[in-house]
C-alpha positions as CSV (number, residue, x, y, z in Angstrom):
1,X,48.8,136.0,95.3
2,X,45.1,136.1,95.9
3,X,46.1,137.9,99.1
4,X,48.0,140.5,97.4
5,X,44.8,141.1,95.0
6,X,42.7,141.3,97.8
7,X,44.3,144.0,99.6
8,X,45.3,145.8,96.2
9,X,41.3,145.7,96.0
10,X,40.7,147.3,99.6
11,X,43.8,149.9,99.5
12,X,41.3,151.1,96.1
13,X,38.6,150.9,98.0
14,X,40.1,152.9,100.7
15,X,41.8,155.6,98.5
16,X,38.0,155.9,96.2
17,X,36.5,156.4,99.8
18,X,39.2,158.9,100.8
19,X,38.4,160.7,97.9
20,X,35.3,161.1,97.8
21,X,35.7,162.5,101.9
22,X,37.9,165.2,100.5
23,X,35.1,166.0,98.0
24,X,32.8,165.9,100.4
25,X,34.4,168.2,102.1
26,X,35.4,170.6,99.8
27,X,31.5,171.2,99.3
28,X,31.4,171.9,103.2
29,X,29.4,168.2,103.1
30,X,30.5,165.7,106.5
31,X,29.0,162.6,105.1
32,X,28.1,160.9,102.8
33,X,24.6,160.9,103.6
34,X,24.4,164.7,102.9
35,X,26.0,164.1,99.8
36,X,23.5,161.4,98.8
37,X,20.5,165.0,99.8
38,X,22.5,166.2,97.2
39,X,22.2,164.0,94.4
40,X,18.4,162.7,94.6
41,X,15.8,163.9,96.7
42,X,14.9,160.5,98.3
43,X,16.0,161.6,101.3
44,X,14.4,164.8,101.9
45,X,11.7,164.5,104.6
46,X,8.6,166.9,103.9
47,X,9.5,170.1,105.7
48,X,12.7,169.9,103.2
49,X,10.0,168.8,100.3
50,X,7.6,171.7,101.8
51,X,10.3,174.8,101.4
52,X,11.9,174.1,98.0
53,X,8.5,173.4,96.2
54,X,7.6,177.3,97.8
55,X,10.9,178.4,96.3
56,X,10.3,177.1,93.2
57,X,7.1,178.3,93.0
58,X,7.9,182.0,93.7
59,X,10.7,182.0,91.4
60,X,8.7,180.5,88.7
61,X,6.0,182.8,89.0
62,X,8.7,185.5,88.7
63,X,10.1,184.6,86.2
64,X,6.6,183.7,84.1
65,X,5.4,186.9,85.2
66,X,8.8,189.2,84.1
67,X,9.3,187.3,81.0
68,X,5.0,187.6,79.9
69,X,6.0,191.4,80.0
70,X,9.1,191.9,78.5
71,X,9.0,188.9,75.7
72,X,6.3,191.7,74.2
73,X,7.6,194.3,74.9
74,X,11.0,193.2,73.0
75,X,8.7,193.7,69.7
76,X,8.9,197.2,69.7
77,X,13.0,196.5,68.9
78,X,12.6,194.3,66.3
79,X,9.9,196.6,64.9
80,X,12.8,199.3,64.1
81,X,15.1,197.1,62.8
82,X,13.4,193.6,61.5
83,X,12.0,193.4,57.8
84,X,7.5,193.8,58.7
85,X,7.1,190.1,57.5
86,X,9.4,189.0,59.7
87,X,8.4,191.1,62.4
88,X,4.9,189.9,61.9
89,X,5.4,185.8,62.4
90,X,8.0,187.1,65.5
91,X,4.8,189.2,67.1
92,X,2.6,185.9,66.7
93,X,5.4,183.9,68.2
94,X,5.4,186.3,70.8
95,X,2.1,187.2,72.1
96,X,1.5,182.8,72.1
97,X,5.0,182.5,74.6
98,X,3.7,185.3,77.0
99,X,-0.2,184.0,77.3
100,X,1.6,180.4,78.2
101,X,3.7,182.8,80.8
102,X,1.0,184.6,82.0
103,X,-0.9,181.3,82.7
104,X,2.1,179.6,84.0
105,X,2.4,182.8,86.2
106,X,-1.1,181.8,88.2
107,X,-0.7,178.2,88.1
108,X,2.8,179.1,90.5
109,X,0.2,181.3,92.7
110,X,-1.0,177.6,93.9
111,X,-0.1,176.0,97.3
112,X,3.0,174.2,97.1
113,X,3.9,171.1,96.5
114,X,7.0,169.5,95.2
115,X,5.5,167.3,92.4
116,X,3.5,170.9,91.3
117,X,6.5,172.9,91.2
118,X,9.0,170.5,89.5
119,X,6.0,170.4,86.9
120,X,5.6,174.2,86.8
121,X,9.7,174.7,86.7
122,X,10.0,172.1,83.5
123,X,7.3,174.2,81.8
124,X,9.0,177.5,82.2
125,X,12.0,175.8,80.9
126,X,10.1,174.2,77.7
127,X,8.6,177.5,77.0
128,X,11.8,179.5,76.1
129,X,13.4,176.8,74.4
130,X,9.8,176.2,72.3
131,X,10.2,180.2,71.7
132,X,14.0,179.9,70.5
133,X,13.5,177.4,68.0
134,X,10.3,178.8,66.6
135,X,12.2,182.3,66.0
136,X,15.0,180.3,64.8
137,X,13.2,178.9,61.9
138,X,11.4,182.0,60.8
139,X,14.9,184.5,61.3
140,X,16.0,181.5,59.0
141,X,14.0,182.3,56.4
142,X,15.3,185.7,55.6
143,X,18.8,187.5,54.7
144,X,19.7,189.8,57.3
145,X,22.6,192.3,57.4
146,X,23.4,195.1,59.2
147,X,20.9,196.1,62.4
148,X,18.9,193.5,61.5
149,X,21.4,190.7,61.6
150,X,22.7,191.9,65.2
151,X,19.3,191.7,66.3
152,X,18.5,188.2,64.9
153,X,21.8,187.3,66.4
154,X,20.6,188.4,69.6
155,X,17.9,185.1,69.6
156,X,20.3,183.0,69.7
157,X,21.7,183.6,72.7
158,X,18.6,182.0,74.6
159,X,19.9,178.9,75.1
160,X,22.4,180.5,77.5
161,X,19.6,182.8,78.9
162,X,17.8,179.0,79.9
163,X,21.1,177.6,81.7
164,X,21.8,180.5,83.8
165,X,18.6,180.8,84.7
166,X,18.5,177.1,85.7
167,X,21.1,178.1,88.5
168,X,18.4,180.0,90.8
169,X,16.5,176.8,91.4
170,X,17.6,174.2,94.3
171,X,17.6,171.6,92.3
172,X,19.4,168.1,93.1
173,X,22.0,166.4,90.6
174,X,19.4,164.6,89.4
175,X,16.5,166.8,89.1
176,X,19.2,169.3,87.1
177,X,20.1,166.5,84.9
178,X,16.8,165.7,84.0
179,X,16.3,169.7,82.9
180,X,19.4,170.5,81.3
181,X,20.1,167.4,79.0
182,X,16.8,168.3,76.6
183,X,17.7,172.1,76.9
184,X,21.1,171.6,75.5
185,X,20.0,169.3,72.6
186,X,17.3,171.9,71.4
187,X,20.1,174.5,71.4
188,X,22.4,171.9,69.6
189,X,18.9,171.7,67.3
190,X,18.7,175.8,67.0
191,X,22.1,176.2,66.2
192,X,21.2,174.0,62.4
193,X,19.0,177.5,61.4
194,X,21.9,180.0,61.3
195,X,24.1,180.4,58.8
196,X,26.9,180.8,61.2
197,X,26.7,177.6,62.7
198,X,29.5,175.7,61.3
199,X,31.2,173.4,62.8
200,X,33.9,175.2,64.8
201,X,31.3,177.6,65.8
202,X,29.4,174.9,66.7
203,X,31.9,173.1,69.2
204,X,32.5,176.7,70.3
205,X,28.9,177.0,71.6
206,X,28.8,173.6,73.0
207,X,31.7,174.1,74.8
208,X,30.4,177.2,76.1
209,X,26.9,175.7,77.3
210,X,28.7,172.7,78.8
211,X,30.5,175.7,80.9
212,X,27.6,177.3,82.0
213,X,26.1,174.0,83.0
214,X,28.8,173.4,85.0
215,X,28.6,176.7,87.2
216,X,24.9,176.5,86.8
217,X,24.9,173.4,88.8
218,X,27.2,174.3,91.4
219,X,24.7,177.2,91.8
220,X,21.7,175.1,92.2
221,X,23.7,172.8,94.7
222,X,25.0,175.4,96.5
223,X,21.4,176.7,97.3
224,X,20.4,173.3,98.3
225,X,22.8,172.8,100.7
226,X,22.3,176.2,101.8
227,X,18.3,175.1,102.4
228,X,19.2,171.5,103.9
229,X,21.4,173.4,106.4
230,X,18.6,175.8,107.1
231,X,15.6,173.3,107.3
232,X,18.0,171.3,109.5
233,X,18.6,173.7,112.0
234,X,14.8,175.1,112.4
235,X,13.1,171.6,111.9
236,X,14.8,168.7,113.8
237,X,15.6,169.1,117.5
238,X,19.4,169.1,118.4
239,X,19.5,167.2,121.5
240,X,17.6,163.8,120.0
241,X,17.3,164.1,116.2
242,X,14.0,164.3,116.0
243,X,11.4,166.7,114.5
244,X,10.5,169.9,116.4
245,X,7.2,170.4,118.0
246,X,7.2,173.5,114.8
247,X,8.0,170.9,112.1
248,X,6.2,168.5,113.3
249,X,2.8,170.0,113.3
250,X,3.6,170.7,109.8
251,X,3.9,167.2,109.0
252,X,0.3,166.6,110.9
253,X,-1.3,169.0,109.0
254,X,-0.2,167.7,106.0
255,X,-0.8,164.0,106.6
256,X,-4.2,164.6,108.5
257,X,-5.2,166.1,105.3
258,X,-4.4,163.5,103.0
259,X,-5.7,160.9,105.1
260,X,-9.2,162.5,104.6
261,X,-8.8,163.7,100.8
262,X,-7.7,160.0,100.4
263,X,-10.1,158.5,103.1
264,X,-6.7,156.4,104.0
265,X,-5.5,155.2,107.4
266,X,-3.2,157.4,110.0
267,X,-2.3,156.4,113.1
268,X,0.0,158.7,116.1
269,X,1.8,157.5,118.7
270,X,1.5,159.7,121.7
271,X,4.7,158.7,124.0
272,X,5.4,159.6,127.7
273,X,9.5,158.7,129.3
274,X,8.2,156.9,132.4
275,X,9.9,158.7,135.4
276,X,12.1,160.4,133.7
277,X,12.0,163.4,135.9
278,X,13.5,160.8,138.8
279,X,16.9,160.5,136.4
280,X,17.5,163.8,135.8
281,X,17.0,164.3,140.1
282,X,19.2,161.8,140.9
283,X,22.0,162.0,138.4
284,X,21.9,165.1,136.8
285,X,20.7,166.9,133.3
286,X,23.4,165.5,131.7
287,X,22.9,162.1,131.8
288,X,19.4,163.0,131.6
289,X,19.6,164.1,128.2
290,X,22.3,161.1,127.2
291,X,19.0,158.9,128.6
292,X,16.6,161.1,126.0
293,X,19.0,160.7,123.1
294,X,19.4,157.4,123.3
295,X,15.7,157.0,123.6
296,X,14.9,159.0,120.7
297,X,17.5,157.2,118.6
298,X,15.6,153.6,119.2
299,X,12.4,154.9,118.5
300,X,13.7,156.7,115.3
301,X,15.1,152.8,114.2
302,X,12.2,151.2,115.4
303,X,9.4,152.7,113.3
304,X,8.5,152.6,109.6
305,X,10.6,154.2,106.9
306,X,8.0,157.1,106.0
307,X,7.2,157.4,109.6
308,X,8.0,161.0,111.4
309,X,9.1,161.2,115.1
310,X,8.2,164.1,116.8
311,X,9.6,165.6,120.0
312,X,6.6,166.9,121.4
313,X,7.9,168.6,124.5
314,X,10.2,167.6,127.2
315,X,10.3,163.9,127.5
316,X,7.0,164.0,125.1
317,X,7.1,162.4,121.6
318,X,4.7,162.1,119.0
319,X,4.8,159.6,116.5
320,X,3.2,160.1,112.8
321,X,2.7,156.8,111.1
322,X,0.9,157.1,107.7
323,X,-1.4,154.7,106.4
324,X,-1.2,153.1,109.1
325,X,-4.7,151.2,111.2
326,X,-5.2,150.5,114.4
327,X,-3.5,147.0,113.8
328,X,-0.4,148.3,112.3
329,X,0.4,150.9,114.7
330,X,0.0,147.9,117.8
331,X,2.1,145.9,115.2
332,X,4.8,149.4,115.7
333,X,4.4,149.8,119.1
334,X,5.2,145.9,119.4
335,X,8.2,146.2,117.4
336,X,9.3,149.4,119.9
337,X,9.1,147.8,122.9
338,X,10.2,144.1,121.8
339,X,13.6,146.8,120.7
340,X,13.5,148.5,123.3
341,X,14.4,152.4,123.9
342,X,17.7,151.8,126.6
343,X,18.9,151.9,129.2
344,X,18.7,154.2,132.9
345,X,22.0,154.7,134.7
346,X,21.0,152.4,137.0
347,X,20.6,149.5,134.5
348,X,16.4,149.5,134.7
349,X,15.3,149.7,130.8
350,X,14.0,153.0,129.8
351,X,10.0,152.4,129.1
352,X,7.1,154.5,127.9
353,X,3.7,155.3,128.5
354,X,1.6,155.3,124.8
355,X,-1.1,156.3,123.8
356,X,-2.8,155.1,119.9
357,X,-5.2,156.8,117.7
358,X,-6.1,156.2,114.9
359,X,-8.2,158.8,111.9
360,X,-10.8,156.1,110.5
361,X,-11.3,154.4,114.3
362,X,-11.5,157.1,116.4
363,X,-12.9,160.0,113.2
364,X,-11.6,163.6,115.1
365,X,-12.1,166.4,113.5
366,X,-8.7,167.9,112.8
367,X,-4.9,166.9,113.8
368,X,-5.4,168.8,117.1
369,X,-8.2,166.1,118.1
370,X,-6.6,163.2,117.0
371,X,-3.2,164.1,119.3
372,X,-5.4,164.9,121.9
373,X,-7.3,161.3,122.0
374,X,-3.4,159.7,121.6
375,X,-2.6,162.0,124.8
376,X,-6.0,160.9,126.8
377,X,-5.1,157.3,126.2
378,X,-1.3,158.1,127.2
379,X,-2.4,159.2,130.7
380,X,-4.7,155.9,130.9
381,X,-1.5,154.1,130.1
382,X,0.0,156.1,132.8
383,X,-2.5,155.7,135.4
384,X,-2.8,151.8,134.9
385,X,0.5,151.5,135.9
386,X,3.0,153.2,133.2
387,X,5.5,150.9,130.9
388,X,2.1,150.0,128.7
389,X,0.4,151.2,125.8
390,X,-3.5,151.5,125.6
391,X,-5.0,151.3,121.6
392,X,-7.8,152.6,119.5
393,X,-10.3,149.8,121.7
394,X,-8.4,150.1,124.8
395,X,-6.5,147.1,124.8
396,X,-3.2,147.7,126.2
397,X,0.7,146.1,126.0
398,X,2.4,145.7,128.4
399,X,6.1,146.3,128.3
400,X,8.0,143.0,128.6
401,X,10.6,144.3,131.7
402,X,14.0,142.6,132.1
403,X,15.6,142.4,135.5
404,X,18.3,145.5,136.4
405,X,22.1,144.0,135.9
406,X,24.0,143.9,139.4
407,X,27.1,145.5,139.4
């Protein structure tokens, strides 16, 4: 019995797991992974981080900067058609929504940075709905027919104006989540000040919203797959996995500079193949590159989560670790070579010449000098006798070698 419950419980499992594969699929996603990109943003390394916070920004700005022009402009309509009183609290109403546009407009000019623009997008998106419901509550006020009900009727189709304009942003599940849920309960709210809003016009509405949502989001995902495709491709070398030499100085930049804004600890790993050029001589580029890959993979598993891996050039990597001193990056290089980074074809382990430096220790000027120190104290690896590292005070570790396996 408890048999037959157990494997009632797995064939579930299995058919959940199935179906979420098909879904998967059907979004053009092969793992699970990429559907997990999809639904926080946990994931995302920086150079992902780097390109949807410019994104956001630009649109934002865009759309601050149409909408401060045409939110005043739209007074010369209601000028023909509204009652003046009305007309006069709308003007106020308006000329307050496009001086917050207008200033949201410059704040996007900034340099971009995801935290900034998710801040900048949820403004834009509490400005209209702050609009709506203030025009709401004064059209409210008054008994419109004619030309001047069609025009009042027009405000309330804002909330919709809102969702579909959430649909141009790459935004995760989450991150849409978090900005649709309050949008729809102020136009629930904004629906209470017109007379027409009974209860089957009511549902009608909601229905409708809930719809555009819906397409709305597939939107917004669509464009962040589109992005995590893109990134993928430019950033992260195909061969081994890791970050380009392009990407990579990206992430230097950026963690070089918040090492000194922060005055915090950053430490690079400067790594050399030892005689790697001897594999790919004596059996070939293709095993060559199975020897790189392999490589790359341990020392991907062997550093910090946080940490970027960098293929510098050739049989080159670089090695970012934030925040970390001169005794945490020995502590990483440890951990690398206690793990190891494979196997040659003829059973010798695969070792590395490294180089350490480290910002605070060693105080160079810009990312540039700091990679160069790492690559001096590479070569002094190399030249005492490879399969070592040397460290910020020149203390080396030596790579603990195993004997080769006989055939």
């Amino acid at each position: 019995m408890e048999k037959r419950d157990a494997g009632g419980a797995q064939a579930r499992g299995d058919g959940l797991r199935r179906t979420v594969a098909r879904f998967c699929a059907t979004l053009g996603l092969g793992s699970f992974e990429q559907l997990g990109e999809l639904i926080h943003a946990g994931q995302h390394g920086p150079a992902i981080a780097r390109h949807r916070a410019a994104l956001i920004q630009r649109r934002v700005f865009g759309f601050a900067a149409l909408f401060a022009l045409l939110v005043p402009a739209w007074a010369l309509i209601d000028l023909l058609v509204l009652p003046r009183a009305l007309w006069d609290e709308l003007l106020a109403t308006r000329a307050v929504s496009a001086l917050a546009l207008l200033g949201l407009a410059w704040l996007a000019r900034g340099a971009p940075d995801l935290r900034r623009a998710r801040v900048l997008l949820g403004a834009l998106l509490a400005i209209t709905p702050l609009f709506y419901l203030a025009t709401a509550h004064w059209i409210h006020a008054y008994a419109l027919q004619g030309l001047a009900l069609a025009a009042a009727q027009l405000y309330a189709q804002l909330p919709f104006v809102i969702v579909a304009g959430l649909a141009l942003f790459p935004l995760t599940v989450l991150e849409f989540h978090a900005y649709a849920l309050p949008l729809l309960a102020v136009a629930l709210a904004g629906m209470s000040f017109h007379p027409a809003a009974v209860l089957p016009h009511a549902i009608a509405t909601l229905w409708l919203l809930v719809l555009l949502l819906g397409v709305a989001l597939l939107s917004a995902l669509g464009q962040l797959r589109y992005m995590l495709a893109q990134v993928m491709r430019a950033s992260y070398d195909t061969l081994t996995g890791a970050l380009t030499r392009r990407a990579g100085i990206d992430v230097l930049d950026l963690q070089f500079r918040l090492a000194a804004i922060n005055a915090s600890a950053l430490s690079l790993l400067f790594f050399d193949l030892d005689h790697f050029k001897s594999v790919n001589d004596t059996f070939g580029h293709d095993v060559g590159d199975r020897v790189l890959r392999d490589a790359a993979h341990a020392l991907s598993k062997a550093v910090r989560k946080g940490d970027s891996v960098i293929r510098w050039g050739g049989e080159e990597f670089v090695v970012v670790l934030p925040t970390a001193d001169a005794e945490e990056a020995d502590a990483v290089v440890d951990r690398i070579i206690a793990s190891g980074l494979g196997r040659r074809p003829d059973g010798a382990p695969v070792t590395a010449s490294i180089g350490v430096a480290e910002a605070r220790a060693d105080a160079p000027q810009d990312w540039r000098s700091q990679v160069e120190i790492a690559d001096r104290r590479m070569y002094a690896a190399k030249a005492g006798g490879r399969a070592r590292s040397v460290g910020v005070r020149g203390q080396a570790r030596l790579w603990r070698l195993a004997p080769v396996a006989e055939a």
